[in-house]
C-alpha positions as CSV (number, residue, x, y, z in Angstrom):
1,X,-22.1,32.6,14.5
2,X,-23.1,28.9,13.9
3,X,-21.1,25.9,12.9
4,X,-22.1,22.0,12.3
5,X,-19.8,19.6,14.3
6,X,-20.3,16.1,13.1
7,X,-18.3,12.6,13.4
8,X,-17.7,9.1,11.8
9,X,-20.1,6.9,13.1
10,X,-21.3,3.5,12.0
11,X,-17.5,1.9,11.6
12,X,-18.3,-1.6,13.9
13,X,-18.4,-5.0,12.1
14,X,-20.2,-7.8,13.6
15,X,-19.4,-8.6,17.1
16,X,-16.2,-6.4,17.0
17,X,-17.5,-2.2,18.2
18,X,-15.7,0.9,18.0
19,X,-16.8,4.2,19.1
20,X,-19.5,5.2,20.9
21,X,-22.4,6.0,18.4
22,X,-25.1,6.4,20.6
23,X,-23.7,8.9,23.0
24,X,-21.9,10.5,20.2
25,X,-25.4,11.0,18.4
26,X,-26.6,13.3,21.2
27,X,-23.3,15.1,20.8
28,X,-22.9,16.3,17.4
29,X,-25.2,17.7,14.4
30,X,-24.3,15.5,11.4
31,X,-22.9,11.7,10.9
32,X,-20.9,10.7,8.7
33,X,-22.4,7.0,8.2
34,X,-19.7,4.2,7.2
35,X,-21.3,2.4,4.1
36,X,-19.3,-0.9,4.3
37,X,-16.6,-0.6,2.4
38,X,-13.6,0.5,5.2
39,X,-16.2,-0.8,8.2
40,X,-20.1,-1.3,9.1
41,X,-22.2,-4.1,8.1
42,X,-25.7,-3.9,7.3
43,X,-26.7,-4.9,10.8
44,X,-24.7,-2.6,12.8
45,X,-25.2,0.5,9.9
46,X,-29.0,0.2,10.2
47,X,-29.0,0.5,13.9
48,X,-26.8,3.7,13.6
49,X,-29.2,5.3,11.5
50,X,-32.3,4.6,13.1
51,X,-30.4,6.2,16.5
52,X,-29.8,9.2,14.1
53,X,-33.7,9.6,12.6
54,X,-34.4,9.4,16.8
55,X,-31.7,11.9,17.4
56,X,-32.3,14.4,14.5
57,X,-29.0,14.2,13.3
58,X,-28.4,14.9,9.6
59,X,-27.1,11.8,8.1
60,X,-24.1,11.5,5.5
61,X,-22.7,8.7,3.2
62,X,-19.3,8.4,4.5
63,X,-17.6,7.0,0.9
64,X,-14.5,4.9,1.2
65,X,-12.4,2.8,-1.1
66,X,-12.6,-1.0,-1.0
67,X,-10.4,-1.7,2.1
68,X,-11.9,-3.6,5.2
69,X,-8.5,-4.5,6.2
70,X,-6.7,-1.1,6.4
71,X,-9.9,0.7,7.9
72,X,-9.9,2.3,4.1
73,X,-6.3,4.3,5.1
74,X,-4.6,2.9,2.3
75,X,-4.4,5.1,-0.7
76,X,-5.5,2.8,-4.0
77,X,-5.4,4.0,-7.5
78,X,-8.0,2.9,-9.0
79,X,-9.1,3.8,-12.4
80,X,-11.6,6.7,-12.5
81,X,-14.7,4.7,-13.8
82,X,-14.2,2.2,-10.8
83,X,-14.2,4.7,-8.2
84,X,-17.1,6.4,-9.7
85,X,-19.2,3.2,-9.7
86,X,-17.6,2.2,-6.1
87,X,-18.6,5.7,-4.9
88,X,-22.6,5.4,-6.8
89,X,-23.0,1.5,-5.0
90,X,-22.2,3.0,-1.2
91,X,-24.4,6.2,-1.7
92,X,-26.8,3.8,-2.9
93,X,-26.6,1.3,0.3
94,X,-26.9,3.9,2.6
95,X,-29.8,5.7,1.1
96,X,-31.9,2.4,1.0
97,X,-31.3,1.4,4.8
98,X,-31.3,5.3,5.7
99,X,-35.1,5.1,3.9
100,X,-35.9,2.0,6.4
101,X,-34.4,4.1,9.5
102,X,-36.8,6.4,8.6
103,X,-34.2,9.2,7.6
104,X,-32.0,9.8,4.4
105,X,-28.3,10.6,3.0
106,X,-28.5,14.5,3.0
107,X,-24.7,14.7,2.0
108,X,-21.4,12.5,1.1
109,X,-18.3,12.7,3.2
110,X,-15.1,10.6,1.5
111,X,-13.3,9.0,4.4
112,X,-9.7,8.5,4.9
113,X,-7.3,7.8,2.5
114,X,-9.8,8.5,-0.2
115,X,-10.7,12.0,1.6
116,X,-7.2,13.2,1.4
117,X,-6.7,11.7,-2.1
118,X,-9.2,13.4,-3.8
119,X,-8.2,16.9,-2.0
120,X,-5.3,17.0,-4.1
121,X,-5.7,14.4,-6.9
122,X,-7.8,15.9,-9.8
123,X,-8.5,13.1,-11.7
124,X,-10.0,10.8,-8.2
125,X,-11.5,13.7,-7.5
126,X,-13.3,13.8,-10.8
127,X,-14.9,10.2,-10.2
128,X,-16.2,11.2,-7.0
129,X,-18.1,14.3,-8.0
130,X,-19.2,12.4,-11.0
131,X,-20.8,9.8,-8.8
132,X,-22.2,12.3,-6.9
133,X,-23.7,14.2,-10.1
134,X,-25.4,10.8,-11.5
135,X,-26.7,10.0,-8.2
136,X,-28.6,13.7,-6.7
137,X,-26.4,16.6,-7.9
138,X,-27.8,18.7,-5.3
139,X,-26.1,16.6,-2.5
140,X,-23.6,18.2,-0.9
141,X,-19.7,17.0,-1.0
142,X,-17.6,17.7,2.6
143,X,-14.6,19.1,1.5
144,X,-10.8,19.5,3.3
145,X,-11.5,23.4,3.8
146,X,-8.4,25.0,1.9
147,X,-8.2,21.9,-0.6
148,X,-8.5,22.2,-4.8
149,X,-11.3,20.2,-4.4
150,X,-13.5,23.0,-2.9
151,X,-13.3,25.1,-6.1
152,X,-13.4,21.8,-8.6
153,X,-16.9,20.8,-6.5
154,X,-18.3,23.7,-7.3
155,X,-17.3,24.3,-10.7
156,X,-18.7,21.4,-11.5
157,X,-21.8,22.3,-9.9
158,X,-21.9,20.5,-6.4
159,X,-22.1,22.0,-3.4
160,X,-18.8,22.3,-1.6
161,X,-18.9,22.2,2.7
162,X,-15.3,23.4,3.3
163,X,-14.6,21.2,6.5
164,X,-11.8,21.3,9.8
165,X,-10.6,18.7,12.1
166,X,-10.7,19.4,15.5
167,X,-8.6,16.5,17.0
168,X,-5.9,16.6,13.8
169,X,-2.9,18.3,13.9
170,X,-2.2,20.8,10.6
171,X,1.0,21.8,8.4
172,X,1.7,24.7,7.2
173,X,-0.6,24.8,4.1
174,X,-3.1,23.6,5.7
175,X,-3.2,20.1,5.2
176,X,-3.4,17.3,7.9
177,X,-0.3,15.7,9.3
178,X,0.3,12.5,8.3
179,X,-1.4,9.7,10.4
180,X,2.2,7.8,10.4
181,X,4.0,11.2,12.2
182,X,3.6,11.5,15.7
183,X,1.6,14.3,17.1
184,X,-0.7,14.0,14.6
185,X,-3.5,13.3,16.6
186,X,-5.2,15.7,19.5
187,X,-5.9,14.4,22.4
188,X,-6.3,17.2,25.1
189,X,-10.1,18.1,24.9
190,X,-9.4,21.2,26.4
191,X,-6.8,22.7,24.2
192,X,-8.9,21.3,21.5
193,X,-11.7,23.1,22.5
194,X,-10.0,26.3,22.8
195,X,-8.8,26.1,19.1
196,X,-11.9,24.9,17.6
197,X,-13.4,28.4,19.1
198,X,-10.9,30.4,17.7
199,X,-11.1,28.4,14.5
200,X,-15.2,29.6,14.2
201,X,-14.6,33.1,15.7
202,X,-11.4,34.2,14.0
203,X,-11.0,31.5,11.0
204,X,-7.6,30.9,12.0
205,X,-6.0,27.5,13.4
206,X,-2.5,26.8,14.9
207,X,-0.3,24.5,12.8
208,X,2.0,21.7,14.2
209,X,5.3,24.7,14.3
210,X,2.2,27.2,16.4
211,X,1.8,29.8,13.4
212,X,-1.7,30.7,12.5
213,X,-3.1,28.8,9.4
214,X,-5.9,30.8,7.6
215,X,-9.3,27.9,7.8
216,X,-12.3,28.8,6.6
217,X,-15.2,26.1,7.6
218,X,-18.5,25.3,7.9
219,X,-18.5,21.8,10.0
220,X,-15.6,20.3,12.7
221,X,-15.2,17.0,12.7
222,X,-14.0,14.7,15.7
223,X,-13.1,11.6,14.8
224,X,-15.8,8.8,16.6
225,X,-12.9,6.2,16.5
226,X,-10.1,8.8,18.4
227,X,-9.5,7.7,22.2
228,X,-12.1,10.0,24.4
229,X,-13.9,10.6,20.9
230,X,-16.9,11.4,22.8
231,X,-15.1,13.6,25.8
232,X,-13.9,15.7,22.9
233,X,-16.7,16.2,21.1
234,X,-18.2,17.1,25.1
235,X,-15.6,19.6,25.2
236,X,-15.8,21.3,21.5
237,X,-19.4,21.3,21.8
238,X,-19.2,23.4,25.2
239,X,-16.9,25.5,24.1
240,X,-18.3,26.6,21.8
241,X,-22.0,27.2,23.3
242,X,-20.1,28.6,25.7
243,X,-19.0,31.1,23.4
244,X,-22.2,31.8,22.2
245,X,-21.3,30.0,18.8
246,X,-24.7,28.1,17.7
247,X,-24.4,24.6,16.8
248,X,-26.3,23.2,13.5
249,X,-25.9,21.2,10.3
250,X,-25.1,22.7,7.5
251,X,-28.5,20.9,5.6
252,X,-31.8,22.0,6.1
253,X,-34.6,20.5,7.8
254,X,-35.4,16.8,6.3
């Protein structure tokens, strides 16, 4: 058994830090790497990725829509050509100060409101695998595992990582509780832990009532910006060693 946990890393802005990038690097297998649209600036974004080429961590564009203010958590409905030249300019970014970190962008990762947009929205989603097509089809798109968007990635010819949350809460048909609901959020590494094992050895994950939602993934993400981010991570990432569940990212060797 072998999983890829990763997180979303690279989200400070000048003087103003959140998360723990460094110690979460030496946690996790892939990074999602803000690329300045809901957070990072070139500064802080090029110090994140040269911590990752040091680390061997696999690094990710993590895509957002134009929204400093709302952390890019505010869905936008944009018109499909400017969310697939949005999408091509971050990509872009990254991939040149990934090049001067001495790494690269091995994958995309939307990020917040756009991620859960596109999981459901055809038409979004559309604009977003179309920016990834005229950029390096072969990059791979992190997907909500149980989403439409899986099967519209790879029809389209992308590569589709189906992905999990561990420190989210789940409905019923498998989607994420709102951010806005309480209990959304995880916070007990422990319990976490535990489900995140059972997610990789039995594909299975409690929703918010506590009946079994089928998940099938290939990475766990805990959120870098989540209180005890990097206690959580701890604890998923001991789990599941523990369990004797190997730990890697889902692309190859750069």
């Amino acid at each position: 058994m072998q999983i890829d946990l990763n997180s979303d890393l690279g989200e400070h802005f000048g003087q103003w830090r959140l998360g723990d990038d460094e110690t979460m690097l030496s946690v996790v297998t892939s990074a999602n790497v803000a690329c300045g649209f809901h957070a990072g600036d070139p500064r802080s974004l090029l110090a994140t990725l040269r911590s990752a080429a040091r680390e061997g961590v696999r690094v990710g564009a993590h895509v957002a829509y134009p929204d400093l203010v709302g952390f890019g958590r505010r869905p936008m409905g944009v018109s499909q050509d400017e969310l697939t030249a949005d999408v091509i300019y971050q990509i872009g970014a990254l991939q040149a100060l990934a090049r001067a970190a001495g790494t690269r962008v091995s994958y995309v990762k939307p990020h917040g409101a756009l991620y859960n947009t596109i999981a459901h929205d055809e038409q979004q989603a559309d604009a977003v695998i179309a920016a990834l097509r005229a950029v390096d089809p072969e990059l791979p798109l992190v997907c909500l595992a149980g989403s439409q968007l899986v099967g519209q990635a790879r029809a389209a010819g992308l590569r589709a990582v189906p992905e999990a949350f561990a420190d989210r809460a789940y409905e019923p048909d498998g989607s994420l509780v709102s951010r806005r609901e309480e209990g959304a959020t995880l916070h007990e590494p422990d319990v976490v832990a535990g489900r995140m094992l059972r997610l990789v050895e039995e594909g299975v994950l409690a929703d918010r009532h506590g009946n079994d939602v089928a998940v099938e993934a290939e990475s766990i993400c805990v959120h870098g910006d989540s209180e005890g981010a990097v206690r959580m991570a701890l604890a998923v990432r001991d789990r599941l060693v523990g369990g004797g569940v190997g730990l890697a990212s889902f692309v190859g060797a750069q």
